[in-house]
N, C-alpha and C positions, 0 to 999 in steps of 0.2 A: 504493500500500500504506500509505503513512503517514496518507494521508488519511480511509483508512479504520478505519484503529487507533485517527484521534483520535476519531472517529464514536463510533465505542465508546463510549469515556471515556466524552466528554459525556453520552451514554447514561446510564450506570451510576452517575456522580456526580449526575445528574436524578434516575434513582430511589432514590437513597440517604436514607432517614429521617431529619428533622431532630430536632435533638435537641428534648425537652417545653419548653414553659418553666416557668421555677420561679417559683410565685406564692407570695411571704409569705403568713402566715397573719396575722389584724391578732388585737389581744390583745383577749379576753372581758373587757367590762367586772365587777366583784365584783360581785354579785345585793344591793341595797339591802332592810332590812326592809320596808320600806313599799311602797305599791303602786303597780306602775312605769308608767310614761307611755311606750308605744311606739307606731311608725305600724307600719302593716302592711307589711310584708315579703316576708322567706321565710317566713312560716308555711305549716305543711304538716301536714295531718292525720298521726296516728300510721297505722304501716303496719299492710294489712286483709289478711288469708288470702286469698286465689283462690280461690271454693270447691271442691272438684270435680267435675268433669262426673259424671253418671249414669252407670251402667255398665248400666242396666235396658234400653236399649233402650227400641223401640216395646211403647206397651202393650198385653198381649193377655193374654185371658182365659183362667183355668186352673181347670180345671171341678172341681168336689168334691161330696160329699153333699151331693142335695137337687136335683141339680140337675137338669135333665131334658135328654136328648142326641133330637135327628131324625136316623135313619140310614137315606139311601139306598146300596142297592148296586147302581149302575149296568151295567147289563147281566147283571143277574139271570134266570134261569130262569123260568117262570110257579108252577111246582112250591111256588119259597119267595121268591113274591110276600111271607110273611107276615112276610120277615126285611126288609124297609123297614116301619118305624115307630117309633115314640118308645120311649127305654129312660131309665127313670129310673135314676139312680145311688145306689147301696142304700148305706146308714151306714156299710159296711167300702171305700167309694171303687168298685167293683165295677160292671159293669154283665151280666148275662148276655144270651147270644147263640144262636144253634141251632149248630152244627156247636164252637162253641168255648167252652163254656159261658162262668166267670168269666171276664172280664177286666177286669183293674183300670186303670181310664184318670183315678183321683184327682190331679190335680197337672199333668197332659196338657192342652194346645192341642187346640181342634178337630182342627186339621193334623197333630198328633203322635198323636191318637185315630186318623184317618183311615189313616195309614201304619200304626203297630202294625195294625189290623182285618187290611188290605192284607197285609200281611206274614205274621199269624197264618192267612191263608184260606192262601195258598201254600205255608207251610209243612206244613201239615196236608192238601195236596191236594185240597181240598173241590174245586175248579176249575181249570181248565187256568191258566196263570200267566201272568196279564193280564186272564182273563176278565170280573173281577170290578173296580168302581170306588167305595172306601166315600166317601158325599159327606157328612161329618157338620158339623151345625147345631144352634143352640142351640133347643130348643121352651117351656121355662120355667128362669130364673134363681133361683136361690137369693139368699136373705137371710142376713149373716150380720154379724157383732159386728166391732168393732175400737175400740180406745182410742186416743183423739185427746189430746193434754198439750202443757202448753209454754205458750207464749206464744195464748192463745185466749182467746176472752170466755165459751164454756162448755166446758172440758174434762170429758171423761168418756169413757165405754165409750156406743158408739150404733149401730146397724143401719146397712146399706148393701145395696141391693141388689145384684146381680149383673152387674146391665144397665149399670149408674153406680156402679161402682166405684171412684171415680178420688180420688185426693188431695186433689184441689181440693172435690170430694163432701162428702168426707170433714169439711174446715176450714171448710164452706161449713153443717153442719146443725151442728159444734161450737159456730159463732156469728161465725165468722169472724176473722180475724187481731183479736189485742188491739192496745192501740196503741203497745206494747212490743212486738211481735212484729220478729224481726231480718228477713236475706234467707233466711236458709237452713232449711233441714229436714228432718230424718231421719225416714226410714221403717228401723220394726226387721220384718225380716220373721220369723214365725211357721214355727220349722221343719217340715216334712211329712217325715215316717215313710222312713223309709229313703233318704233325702236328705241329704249335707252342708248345714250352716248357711253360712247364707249374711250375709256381711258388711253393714254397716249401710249405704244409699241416702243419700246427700245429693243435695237439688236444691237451685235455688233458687228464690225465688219469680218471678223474670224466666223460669226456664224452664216453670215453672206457669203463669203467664199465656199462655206461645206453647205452651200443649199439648201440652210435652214432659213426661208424666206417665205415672210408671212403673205407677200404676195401685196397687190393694191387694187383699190374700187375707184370709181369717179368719184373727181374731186377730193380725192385725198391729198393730204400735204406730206411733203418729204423733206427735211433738215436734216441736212448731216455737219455735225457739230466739228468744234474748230477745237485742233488738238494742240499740244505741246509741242516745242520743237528744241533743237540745240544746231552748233555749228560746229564744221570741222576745218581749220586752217593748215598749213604748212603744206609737207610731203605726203601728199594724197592728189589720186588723179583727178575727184572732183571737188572742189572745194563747194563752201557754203554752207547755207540751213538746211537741214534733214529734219525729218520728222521724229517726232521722240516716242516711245514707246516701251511700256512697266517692263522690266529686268536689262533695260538697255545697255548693252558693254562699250567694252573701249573694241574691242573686235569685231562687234553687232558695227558700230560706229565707221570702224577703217573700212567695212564691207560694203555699208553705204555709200560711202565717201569714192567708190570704184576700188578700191584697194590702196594701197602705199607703193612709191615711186621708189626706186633702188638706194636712195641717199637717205631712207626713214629711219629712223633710231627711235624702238620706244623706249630707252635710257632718257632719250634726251627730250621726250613729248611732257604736256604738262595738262592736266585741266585749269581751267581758268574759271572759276565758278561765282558767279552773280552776288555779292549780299547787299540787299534793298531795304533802304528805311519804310517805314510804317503807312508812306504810302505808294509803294512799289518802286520808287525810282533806287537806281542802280547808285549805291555811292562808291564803291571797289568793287576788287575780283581779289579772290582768295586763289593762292596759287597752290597746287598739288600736284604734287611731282613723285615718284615711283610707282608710277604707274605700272598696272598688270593686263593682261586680256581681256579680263574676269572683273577690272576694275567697272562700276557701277557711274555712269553720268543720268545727272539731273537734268531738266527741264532746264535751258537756257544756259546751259554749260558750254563753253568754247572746248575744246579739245583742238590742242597745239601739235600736231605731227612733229615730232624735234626732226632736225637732221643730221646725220653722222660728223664726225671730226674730220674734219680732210687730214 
């Protein structure tokens, strides 16, 4: 018995939490007027939003005036052979029908057109319930307007067909992302008639590229927001502003910049980094030097390509 009571203990004083340890804090050196001489560090970009995921879903088409619907009804009678065929959708959203006349399918999926038909035959007894199978397809797309802003090389209001509706569509006849353009972008969607408004879309451009695109209706608006940038000077083949983007390296950076010219030395490169009084203007540049690959640039940071010693 005792031997097993000390069992215990030992036990319970094993999993017992040791205390933290207390690490001093070492003292900030006072900020000098002039411009400081550091090696690189902890620097660490200022912290960036997470955008938020879509909430749109895969994208699917939502039919409206102009547009034109193919509807079979599988397992139809020979009598109204003539109810399979094309129904254009009339300017009030509307398509008319034999046994049902109006019905408004503006704002409706294929599949959601197809169930309403389904459901309006049965309710109204036209056929025993099942009989009938509505199989609807698109036969002609509509053209329609949408305003494209923000961060693009030609913003404006511009056509979009039906067929190629997509976001990327959209950015891609505005003139394509400027070179200020951020990650992200809002779609305002365009309310329809007897519908709640519906909240503003962010994607990003990572999920526009893998074709995760909610896709666009008439009169929608498109913004694509104005990101961060930095510049790269010296021994690189392109000089200038690049656009900046979260884990951004000194290599991500030279990559941009076309690569480095054979006299580059990153011994001898430096970042040159922004510090701004309280209300953004620039009063120096903090210099950092031992620089690595892997080193981290900020938002508005100069990156110096040194060059070798002759």
């Amino acid at each position: 018995m005792k031997t097993a009571m000390y069992s215990v203990l030992l036990a319970l004083v094993a999993c017992a939490p040791l205390p933290a340890a207390q690490t001093p804090q070492a003292e900030q050196p006072a900020p000098t007027p002039q411009t400081q001489q550091t090696t690189q560090t902890q620097q660490t970009p200022p912290p960036v939003a997470t955008p938020p995921q879509t909430t749109a879903g895969p994208r699917v088409y939502r039919v409206g005036p102009r547009d034109t619907l193919k509807i079979d009804f599988i397992g139809i009678p020979v009598d109204d052979q003539d109810m399979n065929r094309t129904y254009p959708v009339q300017s009030n959203g509307s398509i008319d029908i034999k046994y049902l006349e109006s019905v408004k399918v503006e704002g409706l999926t294929l599949l959601e057109i197809g169930a309403l038909l389904g459901k309006l035959i049965e309710e109204g007894q036209f056929y025993r319930p099942g009989q009938l199978r509505p199989s609807v397809t698109m036969a002609v797309f509509r053209d329609f307007e949408v305003q494209v802003g923000g961060a693009v090389r030609s913003p404006g209001n511009l056509r979009l067909s039906g067929e190629n509706s997509s976001v990327n569509r959209a950015i891609s006849l505005a003139g394509g992302f400027a070179t200020n353009a951020g990650f992200e972008v809002e779609i305002f969607r365009a309310p329809i008639e007897g519908q709640p408004s519906e909240p503003p879309i962010i994607v990003t451009r990572t999920q526009l590229d893998m074709n995760d695109d909610p896709g666009l209706r008439e009169n929608d608006r498109v913004n694509v927001k104005i990101g961060h940038v930095f510049f790269v000077n010296g021994e690189v083949n392109t000089q200038g502003e690049k656009r900046w983007e979260p884990g951004m390296t000194v290599n991500k950076a030279l990559s941009l910049a076309g690569g480095q010219t054979p006299k580059f030395s990153l011994g001898r490169s430096r970042i040159e980094r922004p510090v701004k009084d309280k209300d953004g203007r620039v009063i120096k540049y903090d210099k950092i030097k031992g620089l690595k690959p892997e080193t981290l640039i900020q938002p508005d940071d100069v990156l110096v390509a040194g060059r070798k010693l002759m």
